[in-house]
ZATITI-362490 format. One line per 4 residues: number of its first residue (from 0); their letters; for each residue x, y negated, z of N, C-alpha, C. Coordinates in steps of 0.05 Angstrom, whole numbers. Layout:
NUM> a> X Y Z X Y Z X Y Z | ...
end
This chain:
0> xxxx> 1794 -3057 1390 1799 -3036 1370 1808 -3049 1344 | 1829 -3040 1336 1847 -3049 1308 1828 -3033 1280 | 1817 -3052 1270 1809 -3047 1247 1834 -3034 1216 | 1819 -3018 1203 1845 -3030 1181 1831 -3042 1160
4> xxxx> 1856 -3060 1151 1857 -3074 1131 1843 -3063 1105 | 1822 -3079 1091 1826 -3068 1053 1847 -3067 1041 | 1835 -3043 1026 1864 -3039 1009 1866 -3058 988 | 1889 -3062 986 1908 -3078 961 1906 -3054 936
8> xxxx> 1886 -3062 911 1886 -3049 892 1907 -3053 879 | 1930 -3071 879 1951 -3077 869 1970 -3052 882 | 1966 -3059 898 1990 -3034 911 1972 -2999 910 | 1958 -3005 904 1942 -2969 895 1957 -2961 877
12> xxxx> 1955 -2990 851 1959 -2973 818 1990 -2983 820 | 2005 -2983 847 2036 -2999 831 2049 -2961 835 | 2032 -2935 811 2045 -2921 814 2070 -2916 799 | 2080 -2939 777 2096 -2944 766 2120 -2938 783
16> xxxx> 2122 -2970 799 2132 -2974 813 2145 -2949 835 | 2127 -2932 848 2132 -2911 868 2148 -2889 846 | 2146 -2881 829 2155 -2857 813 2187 -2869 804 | 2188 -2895 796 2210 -2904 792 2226 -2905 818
20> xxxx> 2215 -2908 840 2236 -2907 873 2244 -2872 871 | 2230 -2857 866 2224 -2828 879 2234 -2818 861 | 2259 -2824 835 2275 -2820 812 2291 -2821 826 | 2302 -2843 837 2328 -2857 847 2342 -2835 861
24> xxxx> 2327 -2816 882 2333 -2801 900 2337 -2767 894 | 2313 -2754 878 2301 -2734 877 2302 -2733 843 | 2298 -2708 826 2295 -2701 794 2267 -2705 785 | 2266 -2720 770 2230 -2723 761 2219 -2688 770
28> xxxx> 2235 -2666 759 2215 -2639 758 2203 -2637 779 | 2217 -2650 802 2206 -2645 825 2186 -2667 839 | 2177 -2678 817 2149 -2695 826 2133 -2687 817 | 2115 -2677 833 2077 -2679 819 2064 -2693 818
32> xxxx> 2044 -2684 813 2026 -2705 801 2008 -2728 824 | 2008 -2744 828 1993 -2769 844 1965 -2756 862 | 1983 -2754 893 1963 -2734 907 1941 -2758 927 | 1937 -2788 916 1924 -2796 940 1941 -2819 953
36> xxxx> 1930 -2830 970 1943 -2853 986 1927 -2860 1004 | 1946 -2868 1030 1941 -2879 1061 1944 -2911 1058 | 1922 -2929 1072 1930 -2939 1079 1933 -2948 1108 | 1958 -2967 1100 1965 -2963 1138 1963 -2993 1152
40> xxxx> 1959 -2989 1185 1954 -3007 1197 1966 -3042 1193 | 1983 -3037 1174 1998 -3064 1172 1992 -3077 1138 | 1968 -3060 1127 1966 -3073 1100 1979 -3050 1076 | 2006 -3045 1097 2017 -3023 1069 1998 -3008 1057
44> xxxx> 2017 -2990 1034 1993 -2972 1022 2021 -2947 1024 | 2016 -2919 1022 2036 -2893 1021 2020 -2877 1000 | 2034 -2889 984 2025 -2869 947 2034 -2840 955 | 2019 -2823 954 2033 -2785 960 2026 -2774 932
48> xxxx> 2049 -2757 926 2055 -2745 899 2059 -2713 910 | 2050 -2701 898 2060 -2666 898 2084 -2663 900 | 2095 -2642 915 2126 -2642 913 2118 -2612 903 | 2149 -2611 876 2147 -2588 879 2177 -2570 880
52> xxxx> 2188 -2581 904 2212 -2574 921 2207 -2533 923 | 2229 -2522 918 2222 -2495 931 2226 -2501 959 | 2222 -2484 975 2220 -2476 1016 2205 -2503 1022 | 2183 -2518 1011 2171 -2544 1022 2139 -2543 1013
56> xxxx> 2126 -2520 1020 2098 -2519 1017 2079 -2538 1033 | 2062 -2548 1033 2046 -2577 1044 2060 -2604 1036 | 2087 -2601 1039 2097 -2626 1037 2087 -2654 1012 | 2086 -2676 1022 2082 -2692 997 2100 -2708 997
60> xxxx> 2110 -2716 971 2136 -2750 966 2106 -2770 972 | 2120 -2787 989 2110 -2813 1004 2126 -2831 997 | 2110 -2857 977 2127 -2884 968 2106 -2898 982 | 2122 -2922 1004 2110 -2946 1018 2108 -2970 1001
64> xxxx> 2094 -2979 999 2092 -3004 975 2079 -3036 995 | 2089 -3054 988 2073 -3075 1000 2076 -3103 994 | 2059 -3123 995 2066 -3143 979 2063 -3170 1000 | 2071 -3193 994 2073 -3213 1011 2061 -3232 997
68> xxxx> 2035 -3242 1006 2008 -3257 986 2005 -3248 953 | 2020 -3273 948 2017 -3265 912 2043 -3254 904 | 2053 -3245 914 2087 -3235 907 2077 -3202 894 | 2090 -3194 872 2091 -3170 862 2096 -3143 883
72> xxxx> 2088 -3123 884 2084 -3101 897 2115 -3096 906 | 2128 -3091 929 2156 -3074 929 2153 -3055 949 | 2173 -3039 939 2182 -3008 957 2192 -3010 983 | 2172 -3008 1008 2192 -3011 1033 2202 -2982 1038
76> xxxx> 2193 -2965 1030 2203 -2932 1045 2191 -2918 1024 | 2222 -2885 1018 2208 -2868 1001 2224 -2843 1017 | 2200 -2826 1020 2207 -2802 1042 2183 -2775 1033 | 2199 -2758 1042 2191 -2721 1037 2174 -2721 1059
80> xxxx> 2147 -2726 1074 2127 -2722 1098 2115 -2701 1093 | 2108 -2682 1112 2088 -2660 1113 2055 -2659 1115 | 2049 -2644 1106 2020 -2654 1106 2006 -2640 1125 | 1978 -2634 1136 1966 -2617 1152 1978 -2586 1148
84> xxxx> 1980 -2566 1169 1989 -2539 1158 2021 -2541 1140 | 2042 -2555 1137 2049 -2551 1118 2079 -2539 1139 | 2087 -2522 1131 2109 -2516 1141 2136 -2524 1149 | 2127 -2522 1180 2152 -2537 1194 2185 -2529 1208
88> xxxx> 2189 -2536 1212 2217 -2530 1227 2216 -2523 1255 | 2220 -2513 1275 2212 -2507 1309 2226 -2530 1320 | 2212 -2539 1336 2224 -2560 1356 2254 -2561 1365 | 2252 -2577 1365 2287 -2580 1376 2279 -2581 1397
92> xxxx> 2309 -2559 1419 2317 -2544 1447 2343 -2558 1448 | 2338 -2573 1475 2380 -2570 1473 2386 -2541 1483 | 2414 -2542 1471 2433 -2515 1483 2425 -2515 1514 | 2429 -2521 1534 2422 -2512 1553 2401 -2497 1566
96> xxxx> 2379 -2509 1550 2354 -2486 1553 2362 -2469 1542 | 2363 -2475 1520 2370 -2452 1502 2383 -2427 1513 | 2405 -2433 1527 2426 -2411 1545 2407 -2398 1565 | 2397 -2426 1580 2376 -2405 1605 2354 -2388 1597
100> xxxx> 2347 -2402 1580 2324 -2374 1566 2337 -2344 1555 | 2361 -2349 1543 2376 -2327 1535 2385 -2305 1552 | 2402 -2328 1581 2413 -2302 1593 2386 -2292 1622 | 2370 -2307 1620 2337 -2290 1629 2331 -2272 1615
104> xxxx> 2328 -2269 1590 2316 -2256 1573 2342 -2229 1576 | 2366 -2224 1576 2392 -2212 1583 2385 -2198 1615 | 2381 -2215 1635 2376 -2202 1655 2347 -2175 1656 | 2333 -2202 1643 2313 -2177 1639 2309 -2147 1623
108> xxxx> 2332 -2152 1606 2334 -2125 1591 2349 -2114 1605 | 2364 -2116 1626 2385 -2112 1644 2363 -2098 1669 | 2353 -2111 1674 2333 -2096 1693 2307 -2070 1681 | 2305 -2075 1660 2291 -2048 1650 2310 -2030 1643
112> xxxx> 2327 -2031 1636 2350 -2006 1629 2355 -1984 1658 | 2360 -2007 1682 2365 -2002 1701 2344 -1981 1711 | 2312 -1989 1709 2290 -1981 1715 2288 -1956 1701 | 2289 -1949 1666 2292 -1929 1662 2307 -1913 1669
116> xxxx> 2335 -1920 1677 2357 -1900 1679 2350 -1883 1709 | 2338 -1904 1729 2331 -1890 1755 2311 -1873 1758 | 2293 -1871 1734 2265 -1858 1731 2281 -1835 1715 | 2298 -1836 1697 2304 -1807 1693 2320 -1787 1705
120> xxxx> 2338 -1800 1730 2347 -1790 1751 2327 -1777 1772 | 2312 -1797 1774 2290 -1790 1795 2280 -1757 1780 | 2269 -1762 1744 2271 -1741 1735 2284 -1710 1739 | 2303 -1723 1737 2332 -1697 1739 2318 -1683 1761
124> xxxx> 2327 -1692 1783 2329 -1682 1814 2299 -1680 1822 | 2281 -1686 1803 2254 -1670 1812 2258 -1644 1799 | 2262 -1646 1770 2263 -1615 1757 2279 -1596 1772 | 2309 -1612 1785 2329 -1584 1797 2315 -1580 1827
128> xxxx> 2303 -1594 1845 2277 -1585 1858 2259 -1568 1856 | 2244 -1559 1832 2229 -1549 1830 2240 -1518 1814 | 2265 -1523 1806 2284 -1504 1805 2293 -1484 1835 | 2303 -1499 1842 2308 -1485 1874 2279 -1470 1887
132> xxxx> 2258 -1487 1886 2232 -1474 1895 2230 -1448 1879 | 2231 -1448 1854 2223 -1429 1844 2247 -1399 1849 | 2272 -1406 1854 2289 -1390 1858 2283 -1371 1886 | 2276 -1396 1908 2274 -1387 1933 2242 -1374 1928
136> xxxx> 2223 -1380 1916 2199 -1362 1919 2205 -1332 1904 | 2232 -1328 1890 2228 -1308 1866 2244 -1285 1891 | 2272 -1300 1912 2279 -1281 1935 2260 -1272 1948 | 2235 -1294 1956 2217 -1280 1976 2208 -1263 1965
140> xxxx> 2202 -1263 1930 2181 -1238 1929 2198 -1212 1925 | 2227 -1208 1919 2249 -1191 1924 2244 -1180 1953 | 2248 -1195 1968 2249 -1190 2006 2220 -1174 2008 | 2197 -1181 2007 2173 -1171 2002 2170 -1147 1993
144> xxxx> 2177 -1144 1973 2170 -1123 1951 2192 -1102 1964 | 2221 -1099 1979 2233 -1082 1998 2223 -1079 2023 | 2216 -1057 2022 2206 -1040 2056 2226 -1034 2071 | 2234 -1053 2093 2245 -1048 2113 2246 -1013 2124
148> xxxx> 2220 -999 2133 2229 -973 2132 2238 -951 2113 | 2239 -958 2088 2251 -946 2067 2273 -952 2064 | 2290 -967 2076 2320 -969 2079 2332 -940 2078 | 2357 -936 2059 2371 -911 2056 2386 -908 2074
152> xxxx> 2392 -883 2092 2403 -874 2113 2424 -855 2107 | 2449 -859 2102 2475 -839 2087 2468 -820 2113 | 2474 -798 2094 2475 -768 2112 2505 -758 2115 | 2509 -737 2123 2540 -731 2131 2553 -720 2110
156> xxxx> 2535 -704 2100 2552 -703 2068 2545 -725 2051 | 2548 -761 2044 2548 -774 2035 2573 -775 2022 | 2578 -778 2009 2618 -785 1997 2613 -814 1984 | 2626 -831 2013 2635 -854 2003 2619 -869 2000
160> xxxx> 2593 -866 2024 2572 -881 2016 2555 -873 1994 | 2560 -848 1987 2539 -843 1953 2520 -816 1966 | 2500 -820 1963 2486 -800 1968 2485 -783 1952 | 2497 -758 1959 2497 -732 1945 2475 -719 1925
164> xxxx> 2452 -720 1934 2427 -713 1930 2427 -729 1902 | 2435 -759 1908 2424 -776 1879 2448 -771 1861 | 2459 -751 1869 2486 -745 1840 2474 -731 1817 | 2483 -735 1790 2476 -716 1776 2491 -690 1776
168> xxxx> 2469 -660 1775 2481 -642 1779 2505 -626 1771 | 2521 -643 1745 2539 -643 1736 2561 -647 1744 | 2557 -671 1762 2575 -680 1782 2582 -675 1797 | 2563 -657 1810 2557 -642 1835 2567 -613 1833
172> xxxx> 2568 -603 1809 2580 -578 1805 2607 -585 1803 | 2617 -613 1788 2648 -620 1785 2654 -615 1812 | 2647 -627 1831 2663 -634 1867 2666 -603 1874 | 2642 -582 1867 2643 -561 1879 2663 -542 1862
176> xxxx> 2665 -542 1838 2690 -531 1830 2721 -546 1841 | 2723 -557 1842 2742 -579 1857 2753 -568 1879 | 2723 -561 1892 2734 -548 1923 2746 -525 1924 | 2732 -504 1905 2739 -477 1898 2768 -475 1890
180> xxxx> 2767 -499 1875 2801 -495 1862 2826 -500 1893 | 2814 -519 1902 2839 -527 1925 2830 -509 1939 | 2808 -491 1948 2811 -460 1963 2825 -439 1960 | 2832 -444 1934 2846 -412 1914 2869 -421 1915
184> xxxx> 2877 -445 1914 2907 -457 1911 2920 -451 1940 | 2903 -454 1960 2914 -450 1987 2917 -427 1995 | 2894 -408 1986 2907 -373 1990 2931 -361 1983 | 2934 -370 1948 2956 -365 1940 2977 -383 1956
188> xxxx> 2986 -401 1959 3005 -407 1979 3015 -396 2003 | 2980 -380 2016 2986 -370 2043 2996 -338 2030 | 2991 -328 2014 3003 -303 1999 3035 -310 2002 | 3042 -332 1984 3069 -337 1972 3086 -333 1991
192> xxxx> 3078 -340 2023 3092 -340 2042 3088 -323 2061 | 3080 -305 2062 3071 -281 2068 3092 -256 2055 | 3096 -260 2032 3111 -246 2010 3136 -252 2016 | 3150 -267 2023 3176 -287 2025 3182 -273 2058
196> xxxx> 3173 -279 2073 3171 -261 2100 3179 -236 2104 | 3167 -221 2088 3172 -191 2083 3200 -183 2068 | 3212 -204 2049 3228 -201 2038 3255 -199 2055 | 3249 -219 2078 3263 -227 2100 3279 -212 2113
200> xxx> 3249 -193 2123 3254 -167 2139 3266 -141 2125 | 3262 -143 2104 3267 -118 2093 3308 -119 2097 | 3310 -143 2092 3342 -158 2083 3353 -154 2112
end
């Protein structure tokens, strides 16, 4: 098991040093104030400062500092690291997943469209089903509700299929004046020639 190293109080306080690297790169506004320090398995020390970057919440500026015996403190690495919780970026996908997950996700909306569209068909042609039932139960009760022996039987004075009886008597007096008239019309004719005859003879 790898122990770590004591820290180099030299390299704690070389925060001089770290703020002057973390200029070079970045605008002082956007350094905070001295959040702490790691040290790491090789002796280094990682000075962390507040960032106060907009879209970079958790993040801390990280200056690596380290020294070689009695040699003055120097800067091996100065970098933007995230801290616990701090908001990240999503994993890198190559494009090819990427596509197969897409056109799955495509088929599958492809297959529920399909699914609804057959369920509202299925719909349709249940409702015009239950349409027809109801049509054909509304003839039976037509057929039912007519008595075969009450069927109308035309009588000989019917005209034309109309039963006389069910005329109104208005109507009924029209046909019979009607008749009267073509009775009177035909006497006088049989007169006219009757008359014409005699004239004949007399000549």
């Amino acid at each position: 098991m790898t122990s770590t190293p004591d820290p180099d109080d030299r390299l704690i306080g070389a925060h001089d040093l770290a703020l002057a690297a973390l200029q070079e790169i970045t605008p002082s506004s956007s350094i905070g104030p001295a959040a702490g320090y790691v040290v790491e398995d090789d002796g280094s020390v990682s000075l962390r400062f507040e960032n106060r970057l907009p879209g970079y919440p958790g993040w801390y500026w990280t200056v690596t500092v380290a020294r070689v015996d009695d040699a003055e403190p120097t800067v091996l690495e100065v970098e933007l690291l995230p801290n616990e919780g701090a908001l990240l970026a999503p994993e890198w996908v190559p494009w090819a997943e990427r596509l197969a997950e897409y056109r799955a996700h495509q088929a599958e909306l492809a297959e529920q469209a399909a699914a609804a569209e057959q369920g509202d068909e299925d719909e349709l042609e249940g409702d015009d089903a239950d349409d027809l039932d109801e049509d054909a139960d509304d003839e039976d009760d037509v057929d039912e509700d007519e008595d075969p022996s009450e069927a109308r039987v035309l009588h000989a004075g019917d005209l034309d299929g109309v039963d006389i009886d069910e005329l109104d008597d208005s109507v009924v007096e029209d046909i019979a004046d009607a008749a009267d008239d073509d009775e009177d019309e035909s006497e006088e004719d049989e007169s006219e020639d009757e008359s014409d005859e005699d004239s004949s003879e007399e000549e």
